[in-house]
C-alpha positions in Angstrom: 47.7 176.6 103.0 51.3 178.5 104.5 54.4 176.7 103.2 57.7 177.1 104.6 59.7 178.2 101.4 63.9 179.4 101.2 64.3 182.7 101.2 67.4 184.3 100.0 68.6 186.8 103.2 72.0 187.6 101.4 74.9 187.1 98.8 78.0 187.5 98.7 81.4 186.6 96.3 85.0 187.1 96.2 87.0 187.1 93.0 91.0 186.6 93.6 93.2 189.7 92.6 95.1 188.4 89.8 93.9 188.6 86.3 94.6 186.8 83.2 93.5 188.6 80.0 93.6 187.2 76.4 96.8 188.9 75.5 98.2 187.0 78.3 97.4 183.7 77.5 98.4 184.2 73.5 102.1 184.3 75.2 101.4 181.0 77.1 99.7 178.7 73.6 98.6 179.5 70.3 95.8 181.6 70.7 94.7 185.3 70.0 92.0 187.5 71.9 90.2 187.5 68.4 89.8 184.2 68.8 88.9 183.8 72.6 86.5 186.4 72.3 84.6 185.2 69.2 84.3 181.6 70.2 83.7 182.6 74.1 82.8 186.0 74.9 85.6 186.0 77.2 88.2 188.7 77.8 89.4 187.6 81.0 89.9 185.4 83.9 90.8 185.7 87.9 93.2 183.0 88.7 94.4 182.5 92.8 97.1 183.1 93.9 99.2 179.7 94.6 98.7 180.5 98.5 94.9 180.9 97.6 92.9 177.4 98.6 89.5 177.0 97.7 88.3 177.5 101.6 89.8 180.9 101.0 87.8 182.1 98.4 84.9 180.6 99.8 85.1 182.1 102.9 86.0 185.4 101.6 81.7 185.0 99.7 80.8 183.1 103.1 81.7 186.2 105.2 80.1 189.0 102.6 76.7 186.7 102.2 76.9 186.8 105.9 77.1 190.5 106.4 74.5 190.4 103.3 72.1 189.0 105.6 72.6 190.7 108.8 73.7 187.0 110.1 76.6 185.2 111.9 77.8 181.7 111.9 75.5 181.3 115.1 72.7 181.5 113.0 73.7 179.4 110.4 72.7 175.4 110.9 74.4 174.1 108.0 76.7 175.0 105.4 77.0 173.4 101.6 79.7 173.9 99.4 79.5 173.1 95.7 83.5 172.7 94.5 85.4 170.5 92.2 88.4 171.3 93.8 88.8 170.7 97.2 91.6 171.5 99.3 92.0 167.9 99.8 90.6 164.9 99.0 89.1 164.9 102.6 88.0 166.5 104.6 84.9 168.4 102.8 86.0 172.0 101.9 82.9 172.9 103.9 84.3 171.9 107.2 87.3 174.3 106.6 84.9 177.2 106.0 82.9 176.1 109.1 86.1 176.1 110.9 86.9 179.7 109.2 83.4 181.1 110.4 84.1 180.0 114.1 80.6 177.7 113.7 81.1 174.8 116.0 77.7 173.0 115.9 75.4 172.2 112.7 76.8 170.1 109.5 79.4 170.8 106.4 79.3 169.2 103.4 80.8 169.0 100.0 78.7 168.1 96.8 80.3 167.4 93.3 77.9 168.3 90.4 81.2 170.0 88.4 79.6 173.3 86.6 75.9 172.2 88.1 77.0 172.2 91.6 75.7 175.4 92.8 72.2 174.8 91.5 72.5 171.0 92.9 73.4 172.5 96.7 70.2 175.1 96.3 68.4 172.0 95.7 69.7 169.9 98.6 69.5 172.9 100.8 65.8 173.6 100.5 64.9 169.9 100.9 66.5 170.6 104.4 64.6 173.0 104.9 61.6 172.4 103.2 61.6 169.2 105.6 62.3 171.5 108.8 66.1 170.0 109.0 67.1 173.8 108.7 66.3 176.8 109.5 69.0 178.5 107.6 71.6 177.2 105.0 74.9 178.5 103.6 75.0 177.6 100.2 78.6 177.9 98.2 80.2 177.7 95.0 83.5 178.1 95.1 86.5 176.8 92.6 90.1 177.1 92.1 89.6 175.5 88.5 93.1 176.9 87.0 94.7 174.3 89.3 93.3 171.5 86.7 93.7 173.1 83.5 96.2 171.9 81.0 98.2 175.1 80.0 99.4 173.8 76.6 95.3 172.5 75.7 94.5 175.9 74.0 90.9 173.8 73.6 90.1 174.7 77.7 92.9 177.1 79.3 91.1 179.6 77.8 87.7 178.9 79.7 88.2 178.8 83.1 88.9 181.1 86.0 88.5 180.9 89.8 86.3 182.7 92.2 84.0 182.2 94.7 80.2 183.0 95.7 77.3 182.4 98.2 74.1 183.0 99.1 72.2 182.3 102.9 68.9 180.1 102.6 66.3 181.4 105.4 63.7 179.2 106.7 60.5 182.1 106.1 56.6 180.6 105.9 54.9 182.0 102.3 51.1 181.8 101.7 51.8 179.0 99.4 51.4 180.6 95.6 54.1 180.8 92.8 54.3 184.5 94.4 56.0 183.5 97.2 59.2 184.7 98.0 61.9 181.8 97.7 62.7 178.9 96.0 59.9 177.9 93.9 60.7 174.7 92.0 64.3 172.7 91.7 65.1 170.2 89.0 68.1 168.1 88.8 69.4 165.7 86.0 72.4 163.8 84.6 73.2 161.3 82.6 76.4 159.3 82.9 76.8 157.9 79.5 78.5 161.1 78.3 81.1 161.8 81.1 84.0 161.3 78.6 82.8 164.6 76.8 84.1 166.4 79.7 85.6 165.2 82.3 89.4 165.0 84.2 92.0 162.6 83.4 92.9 162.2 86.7 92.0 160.8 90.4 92.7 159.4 93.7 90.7 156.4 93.0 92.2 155.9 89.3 95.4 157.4 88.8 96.3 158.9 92.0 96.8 162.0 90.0 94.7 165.7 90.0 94.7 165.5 86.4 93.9 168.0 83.9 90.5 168.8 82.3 89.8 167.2 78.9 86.5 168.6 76.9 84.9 167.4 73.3 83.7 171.4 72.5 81.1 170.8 69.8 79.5 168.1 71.8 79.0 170.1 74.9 78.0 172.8 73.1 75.3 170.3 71.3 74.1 168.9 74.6 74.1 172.3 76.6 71.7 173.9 74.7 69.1 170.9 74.5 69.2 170.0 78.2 69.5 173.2 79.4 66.6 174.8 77.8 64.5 171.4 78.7 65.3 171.8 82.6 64.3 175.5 82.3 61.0 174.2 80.4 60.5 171.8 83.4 60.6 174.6 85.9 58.0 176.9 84.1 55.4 173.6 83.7 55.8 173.2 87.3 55.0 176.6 88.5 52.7 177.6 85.4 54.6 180.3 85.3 56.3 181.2 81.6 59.5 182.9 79.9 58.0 186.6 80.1 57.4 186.1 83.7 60.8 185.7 84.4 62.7 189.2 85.3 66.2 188.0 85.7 68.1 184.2 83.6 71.0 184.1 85.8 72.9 180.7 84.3 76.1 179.3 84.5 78.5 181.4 82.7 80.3 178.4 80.2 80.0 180.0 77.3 78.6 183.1 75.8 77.2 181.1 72.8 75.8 179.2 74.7 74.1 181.3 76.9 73.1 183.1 73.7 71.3 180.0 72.1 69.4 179.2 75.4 67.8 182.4 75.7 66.8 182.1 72.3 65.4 179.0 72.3 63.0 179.3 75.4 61.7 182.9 74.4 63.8 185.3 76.5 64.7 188.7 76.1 68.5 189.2 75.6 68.5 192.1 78.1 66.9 189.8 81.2 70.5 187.0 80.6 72.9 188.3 83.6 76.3 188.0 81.7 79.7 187.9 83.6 81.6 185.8 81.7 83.0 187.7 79.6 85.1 189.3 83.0 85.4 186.1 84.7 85.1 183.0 82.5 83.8 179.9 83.2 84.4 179.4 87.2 82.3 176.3 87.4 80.2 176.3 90.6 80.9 179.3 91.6 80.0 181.0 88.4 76.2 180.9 89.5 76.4 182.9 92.6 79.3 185.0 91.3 76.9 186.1 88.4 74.0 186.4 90.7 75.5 188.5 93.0 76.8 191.0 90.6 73.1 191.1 89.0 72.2 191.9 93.1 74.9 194.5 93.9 74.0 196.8 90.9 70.7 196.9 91.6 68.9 194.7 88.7 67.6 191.8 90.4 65.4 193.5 93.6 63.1 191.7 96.1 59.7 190.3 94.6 61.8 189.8 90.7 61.5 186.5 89.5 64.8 185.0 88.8 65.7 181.6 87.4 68.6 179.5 87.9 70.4 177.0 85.7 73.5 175.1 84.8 75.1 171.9 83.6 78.5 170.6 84.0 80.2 167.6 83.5 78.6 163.8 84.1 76.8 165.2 82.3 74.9 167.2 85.2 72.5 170.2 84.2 69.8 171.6 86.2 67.3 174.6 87.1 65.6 176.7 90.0 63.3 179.3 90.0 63.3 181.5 92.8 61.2 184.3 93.8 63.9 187.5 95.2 
């Protein structure tokens, strides 16, 4: 029986001009690129440019996924942005790209899953149009994540960086098999009990502040590895598909430890792990597109490859999706 899956049509991302290497940032706090690198992977970050807004970068991605795709806004029903920092409080950065785009019909929305949010707005999106809601989604990650570090916490400002990135979801029927073309499975988790392990210090609805990031290290480490490996596991059970089907392990780009011990512990080949975070850092929800898009542009991910999806953040939030290029 035919299914109605979401097909990838195009990509696209946009990383801000400025960077910030390791030998910058060991003028800024107590720090060295021998010890960046070792403990991260990470050589440098992009950071926007204080006339840069999240909208910005996102619809810098927006545009190139568009282009990808050989769509417009016109053919676009809906657009979901994954950001933890908005342009404002409200409206939803979503309605600025729409507004960007020229798209003056259809729905934009914001969702908050920190670090996870890209793979949480896949989710959401192919419900829409796994439902018939939609008929084709923009899906977005895009952060300006410098604007809450602490630049004297040596602990995170050496993590983060800012870009953007973005994929379209088409509406395409599929014969209904785990060869299908599009978005296989999606699982999504979190657990709430450990949101003091990372998490900002700041709010409208607390302190009325943006606040800066704050982050117990060891214990995210601890946690990343377990949940991420188990949401992966989750996503193979429910396709009975397995690690050496997979071509391409695109995940969130936190840590390259971390990344590391995942691969490791569900049986994957070192040289299938798409790595960017060694040029980019940890760009939160955008760092899932960003990555994937890279891994699309240079030719290693190609239609038919097998690619899987995954992230956590804070909440904690972690989650996975398997999708069929």
């Amino acid at each position: 029986m035919s299914v109605i899956r979401s097909v990838v049509a195009g990509c696209g991302s946009f990383l801000p001009e400025k960077v910030l290497t390791n030998a910058d940032l060991a003028k800024m706090v107590d720090t060295s690129d021998e010890w960046i690198v070792e403990r991260t992977g990470i050589h440098r970050r992009h950071i926007a440019a204080d006339d840069e807004k999240t909208s910005d970068l996102a619809l810098a991605a927006s545009r190139k996924a568009l282009e990808d795709a050989g769509m417009s806004a016109d053919d676009v029903d809906m657009i979901i942005l994954a950001t933890t920092t908005p342009d404002n409080t409200f409206p939803a950065t979503a309605t600025a790209v729409q507004a960007g785009l020229g798209m003056h019909h259809g729905a934009a929305f914001d969702v908050q899953a920190v670090c996870s949010g890209f793979v949480y707005a896949v989710a959401v999106a192919n419900n829409f149009i796994a439902m018939g809601q939609a008929r084709a989604i923009l899906v977005i990650g895009a952060e300006t994540f410098s604007r809450l570090l602490d630049w004297d916490d040596r602990g995170t400002c050496v993590l983060f960086g800012d870009g953007a990135g973005a994929i379209v979801l088409k509406a395409e029927e599929q014969p209904g098999t785990r060869d299908d073309r599009g978005v296989l499975t999606a699982h999504l988790h979190s657990d709430g009990r450990y949101k003091e392990k990372l998490y900002v210090d700041g709010g409208p609805g607390s302190t009325c502040t943006v606040g800066h990031v704050r982050m117990e290290g060891r214990e995210v480490f601890r946690h990343a590895v377990v949940n991420i490996a188990e949401a992966i596991e989750e996503a193979l059970a429910a396709t009975g598909l397995t690690a050496d089907d997979i071509d391409w392990f695109v995940p969130h780009q936190a840590n390259k430890r971390i990344l590391d011990a995942t691969a490791k512990r569900i049986g994957l080949a070192p040289e299938k792990v798409v790595i960017t975070v060694g040029e980019q850092g940890n760009t939160s929800a955008a760092s899932v597109p960003l990555a994937l898009d890279a891994a699309v542009k240079d030719g290693r991910i190609k239609r038919g490859d097998l690619v899987l999806l995954e992230a956590m953040g804070g909440g904690f939030t972690w989650g996975s999706a398997l999708v069929r290029w």
